[in-house]
N, CA, C and O of each residue as an XYZ file, in Angstrom:
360
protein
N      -4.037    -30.127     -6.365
C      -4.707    -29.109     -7.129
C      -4.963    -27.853     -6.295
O      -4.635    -26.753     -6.739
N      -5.445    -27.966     -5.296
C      -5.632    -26.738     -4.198
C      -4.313    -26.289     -3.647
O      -4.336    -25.374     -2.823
N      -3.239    -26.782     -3.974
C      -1.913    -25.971     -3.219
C      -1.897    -25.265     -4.569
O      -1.967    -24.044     -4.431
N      -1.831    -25.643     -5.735
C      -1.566    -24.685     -6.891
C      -2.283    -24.057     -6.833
O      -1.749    -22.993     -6.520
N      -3.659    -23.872     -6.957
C      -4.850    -22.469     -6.859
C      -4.369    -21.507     -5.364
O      -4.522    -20.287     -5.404
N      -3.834    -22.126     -4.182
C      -3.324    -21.265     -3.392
C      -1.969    -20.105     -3.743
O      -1.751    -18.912     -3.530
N      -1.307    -21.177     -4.353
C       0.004    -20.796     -4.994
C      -0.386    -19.278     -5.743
O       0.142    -18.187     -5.528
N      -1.476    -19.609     -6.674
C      -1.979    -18.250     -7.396
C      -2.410    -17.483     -6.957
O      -1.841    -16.396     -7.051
N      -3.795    -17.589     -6.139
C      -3.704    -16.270     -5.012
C      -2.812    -15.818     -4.334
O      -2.970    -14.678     -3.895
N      -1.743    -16.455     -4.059
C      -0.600    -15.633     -3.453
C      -0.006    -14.690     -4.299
O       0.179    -13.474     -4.263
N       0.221    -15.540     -5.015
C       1.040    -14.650     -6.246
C       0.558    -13.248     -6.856
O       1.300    -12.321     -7.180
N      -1.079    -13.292     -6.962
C      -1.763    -12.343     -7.628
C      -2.245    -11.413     -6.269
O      -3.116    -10.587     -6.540
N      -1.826    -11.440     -4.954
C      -1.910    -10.795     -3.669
C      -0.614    -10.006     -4.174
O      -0.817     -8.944     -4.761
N       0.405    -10.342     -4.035
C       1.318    -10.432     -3.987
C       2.059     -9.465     -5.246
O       3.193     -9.001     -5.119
N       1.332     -9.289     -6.281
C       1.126     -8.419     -7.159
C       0.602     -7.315     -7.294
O       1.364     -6.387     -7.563
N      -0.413     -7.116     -7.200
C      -1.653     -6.230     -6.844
C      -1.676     -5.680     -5.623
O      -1.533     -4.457     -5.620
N      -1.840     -6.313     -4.367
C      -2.053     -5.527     -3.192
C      -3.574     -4.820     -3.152
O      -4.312     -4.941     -4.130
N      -3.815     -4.395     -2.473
C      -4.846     -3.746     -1.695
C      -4.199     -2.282     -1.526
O      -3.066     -2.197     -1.053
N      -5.040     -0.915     -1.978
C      -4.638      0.107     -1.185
C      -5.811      0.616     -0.401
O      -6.883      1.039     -0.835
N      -5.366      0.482      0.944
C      -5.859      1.077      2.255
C      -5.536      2.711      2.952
O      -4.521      3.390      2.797
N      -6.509      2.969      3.577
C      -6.778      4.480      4.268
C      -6.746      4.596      5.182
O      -7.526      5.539      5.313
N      -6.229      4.233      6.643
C      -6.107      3.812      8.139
C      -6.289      5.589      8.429
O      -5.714      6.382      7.684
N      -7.160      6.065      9.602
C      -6.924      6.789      9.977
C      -6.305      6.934     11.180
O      -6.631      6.149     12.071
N      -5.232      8.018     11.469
C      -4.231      7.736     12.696
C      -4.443      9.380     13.170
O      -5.156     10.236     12.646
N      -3.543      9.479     14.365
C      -3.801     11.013     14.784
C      -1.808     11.510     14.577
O      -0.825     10.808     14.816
N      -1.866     12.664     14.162
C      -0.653     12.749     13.575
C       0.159     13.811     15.102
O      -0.384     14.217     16.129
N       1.417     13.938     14.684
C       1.680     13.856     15.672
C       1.181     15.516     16.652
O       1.159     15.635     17.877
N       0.873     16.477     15.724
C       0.442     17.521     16.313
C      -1.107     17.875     16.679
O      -1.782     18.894     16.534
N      -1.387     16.497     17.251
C      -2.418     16.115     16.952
C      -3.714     16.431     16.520
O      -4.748     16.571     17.173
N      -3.430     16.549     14.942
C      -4.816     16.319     14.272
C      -4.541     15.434     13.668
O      -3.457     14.919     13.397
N      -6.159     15.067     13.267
C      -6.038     13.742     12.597
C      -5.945     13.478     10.592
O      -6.351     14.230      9.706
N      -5.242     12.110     10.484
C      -4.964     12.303      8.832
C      -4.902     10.455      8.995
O      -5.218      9.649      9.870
N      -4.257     10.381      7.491
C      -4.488      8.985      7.155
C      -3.250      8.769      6.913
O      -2.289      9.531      6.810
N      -3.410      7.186      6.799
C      -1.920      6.150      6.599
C      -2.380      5.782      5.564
O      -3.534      5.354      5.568
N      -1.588      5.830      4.281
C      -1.928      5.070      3.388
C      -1.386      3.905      3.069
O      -0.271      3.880      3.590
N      -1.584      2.965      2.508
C      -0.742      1.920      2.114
C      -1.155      1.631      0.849
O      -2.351      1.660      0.560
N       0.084      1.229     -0.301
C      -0.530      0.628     -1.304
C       0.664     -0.481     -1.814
O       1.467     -0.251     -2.719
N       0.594     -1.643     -1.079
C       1.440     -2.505     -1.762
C       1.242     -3.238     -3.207
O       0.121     -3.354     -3.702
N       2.484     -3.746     -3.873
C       1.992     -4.910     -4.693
C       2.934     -3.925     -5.808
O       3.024     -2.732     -6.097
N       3.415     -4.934     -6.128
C       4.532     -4.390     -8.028
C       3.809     -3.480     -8.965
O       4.322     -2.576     -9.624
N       2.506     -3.846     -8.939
C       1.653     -3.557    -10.045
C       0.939     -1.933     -9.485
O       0.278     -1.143    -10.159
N       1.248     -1.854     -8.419
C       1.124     -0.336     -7.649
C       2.090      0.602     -7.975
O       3.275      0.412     -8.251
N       1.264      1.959     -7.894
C       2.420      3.352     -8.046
C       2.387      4.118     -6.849
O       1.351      3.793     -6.269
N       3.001      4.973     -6.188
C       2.832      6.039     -5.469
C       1.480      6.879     -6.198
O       0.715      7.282     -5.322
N       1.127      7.149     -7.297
C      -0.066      7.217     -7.891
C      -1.198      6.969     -7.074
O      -1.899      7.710     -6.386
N      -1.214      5.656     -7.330
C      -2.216      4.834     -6.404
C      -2.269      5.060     -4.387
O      -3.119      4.721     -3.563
N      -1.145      5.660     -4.267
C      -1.466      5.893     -2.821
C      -1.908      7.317     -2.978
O      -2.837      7.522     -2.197
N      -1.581      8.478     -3.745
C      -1.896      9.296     -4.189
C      -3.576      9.814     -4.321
O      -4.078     10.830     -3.841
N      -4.195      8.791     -5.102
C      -5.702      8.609     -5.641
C      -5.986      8.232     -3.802
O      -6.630      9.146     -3.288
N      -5.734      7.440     -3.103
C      -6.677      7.058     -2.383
C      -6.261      8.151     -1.367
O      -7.148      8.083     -0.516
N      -5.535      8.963     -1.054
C      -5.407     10.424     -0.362
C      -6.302     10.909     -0.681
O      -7.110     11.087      0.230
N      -6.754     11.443     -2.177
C      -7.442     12.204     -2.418
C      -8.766     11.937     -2.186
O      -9.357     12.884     -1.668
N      -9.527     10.814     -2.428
C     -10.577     10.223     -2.095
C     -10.695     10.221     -0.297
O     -11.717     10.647      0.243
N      -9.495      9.679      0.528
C      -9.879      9.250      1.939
C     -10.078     11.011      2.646
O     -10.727     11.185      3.678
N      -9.484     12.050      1.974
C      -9.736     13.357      2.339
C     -10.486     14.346      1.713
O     -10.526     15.545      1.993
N     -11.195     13.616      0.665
C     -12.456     14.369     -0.389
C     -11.815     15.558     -0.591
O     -12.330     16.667     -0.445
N     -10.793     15.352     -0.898
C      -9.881     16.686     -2.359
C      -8.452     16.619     -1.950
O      -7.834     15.555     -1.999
N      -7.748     18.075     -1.424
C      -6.507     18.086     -1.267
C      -6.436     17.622      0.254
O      -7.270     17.541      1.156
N      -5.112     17.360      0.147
C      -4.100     16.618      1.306
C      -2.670     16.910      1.574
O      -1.886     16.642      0.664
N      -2.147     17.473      2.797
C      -0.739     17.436      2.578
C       0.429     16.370      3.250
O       0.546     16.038      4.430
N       1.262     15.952      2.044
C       2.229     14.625      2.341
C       2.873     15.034      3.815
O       3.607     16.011      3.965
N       2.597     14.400      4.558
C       3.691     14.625      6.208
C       4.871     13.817      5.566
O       5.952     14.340      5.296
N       4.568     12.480      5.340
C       5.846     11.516      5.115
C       5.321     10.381      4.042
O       4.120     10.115      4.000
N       6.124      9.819      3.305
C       6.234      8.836      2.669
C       7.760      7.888      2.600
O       8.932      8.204      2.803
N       7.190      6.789      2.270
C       8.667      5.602      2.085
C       7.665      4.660      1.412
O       6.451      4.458      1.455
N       9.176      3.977      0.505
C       8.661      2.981     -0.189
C      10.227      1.666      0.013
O      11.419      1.632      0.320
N       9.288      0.948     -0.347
C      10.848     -0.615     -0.313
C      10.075     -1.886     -0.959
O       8.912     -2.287     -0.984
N      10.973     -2.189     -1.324
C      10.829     -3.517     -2.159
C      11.752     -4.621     -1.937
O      12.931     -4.315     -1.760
N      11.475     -5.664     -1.919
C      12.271     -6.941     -1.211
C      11.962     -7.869     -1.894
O      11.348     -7.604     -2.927
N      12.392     -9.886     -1.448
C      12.242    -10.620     -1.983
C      11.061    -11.814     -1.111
O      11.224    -12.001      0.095
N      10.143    -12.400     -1.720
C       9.690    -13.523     -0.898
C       9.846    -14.920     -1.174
O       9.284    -15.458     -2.128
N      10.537    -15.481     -0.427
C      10.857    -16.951     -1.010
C       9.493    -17.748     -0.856
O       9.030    -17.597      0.275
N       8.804    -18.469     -1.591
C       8.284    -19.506     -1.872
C       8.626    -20.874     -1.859
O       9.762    -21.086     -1.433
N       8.044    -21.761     -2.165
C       8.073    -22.957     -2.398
C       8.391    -23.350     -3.809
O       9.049    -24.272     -4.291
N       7.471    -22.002     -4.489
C       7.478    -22.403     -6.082
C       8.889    -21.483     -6.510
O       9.377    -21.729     -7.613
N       9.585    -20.363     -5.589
C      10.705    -19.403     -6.018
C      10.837    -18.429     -5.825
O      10.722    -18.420     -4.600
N      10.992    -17.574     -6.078
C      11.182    -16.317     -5.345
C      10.536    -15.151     -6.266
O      10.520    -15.059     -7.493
N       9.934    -14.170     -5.131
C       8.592    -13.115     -6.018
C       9.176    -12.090     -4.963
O       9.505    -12.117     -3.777
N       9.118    -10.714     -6.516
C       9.832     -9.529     -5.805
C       8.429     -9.027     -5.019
O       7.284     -9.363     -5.321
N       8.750     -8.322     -4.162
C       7.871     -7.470     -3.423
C       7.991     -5.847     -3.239
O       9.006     -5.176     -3.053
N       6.927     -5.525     -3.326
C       7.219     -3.988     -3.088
C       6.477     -3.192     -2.312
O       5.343     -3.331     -2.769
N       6.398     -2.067     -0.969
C       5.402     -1.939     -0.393
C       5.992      0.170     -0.698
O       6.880      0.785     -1.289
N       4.996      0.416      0.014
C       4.409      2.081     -0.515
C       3.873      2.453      0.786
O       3.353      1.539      1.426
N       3.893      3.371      1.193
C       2.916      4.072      2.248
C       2.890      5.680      2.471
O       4.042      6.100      2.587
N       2.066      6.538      2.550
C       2.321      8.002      2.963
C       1.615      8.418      4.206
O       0.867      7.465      4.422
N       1.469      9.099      4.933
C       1.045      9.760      6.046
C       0.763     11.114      5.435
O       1.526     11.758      4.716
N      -0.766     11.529      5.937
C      -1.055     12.804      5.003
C      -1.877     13.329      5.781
O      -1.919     12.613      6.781
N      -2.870     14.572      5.931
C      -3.056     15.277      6.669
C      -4.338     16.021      5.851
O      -3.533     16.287      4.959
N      -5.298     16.459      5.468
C      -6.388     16.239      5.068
C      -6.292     17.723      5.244
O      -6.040     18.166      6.364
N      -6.514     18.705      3.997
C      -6.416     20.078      3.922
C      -8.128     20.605      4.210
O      -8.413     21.802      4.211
């Protein structure tokens, strides 16, 4: 019973994601944020919103990439998708 309730939190991790605000020092050095927003159910949107929030208004994109892949399981295979931008706090 507890490998299946694990099984589901993975899955619904694994969906959803977490979007995070890391602050880093960029390379001319001032400082800005890393964003991340993984999970299928995420948009560039969503890394978007938390720019705007981690820099209380505008922000400008240094860089972004996105990729999506596969994770094999036990129970089968779950697409994955990850997101991130580097931004710079206007």
């Amino acid at each position: 019973m507890y490998k299946n309730i694990y099984i589901l939190l993975l899955f619904c991790w694994v969906i959803t994601g977490c979007v995070t605000a890391t602050p880093i020092t960029l390379p001319d050095g001032s400082t800005g944020y890393e964003i991340k927003c993984p999970g299928t159910q995420r948009s560039m949107g969503d890394c978007m919103n938390k720019a705007r929030e981690a820099c209380g208004g505008n922000y400008k994109v240094v860089d972004k990439e996105e990729s999506s892949g596969l994770a094999f399981t036990a129970y089968g295979i779950m697409q994955t998708r990850d997101r991130s931008m580097f931004v710079e706090c206007e």
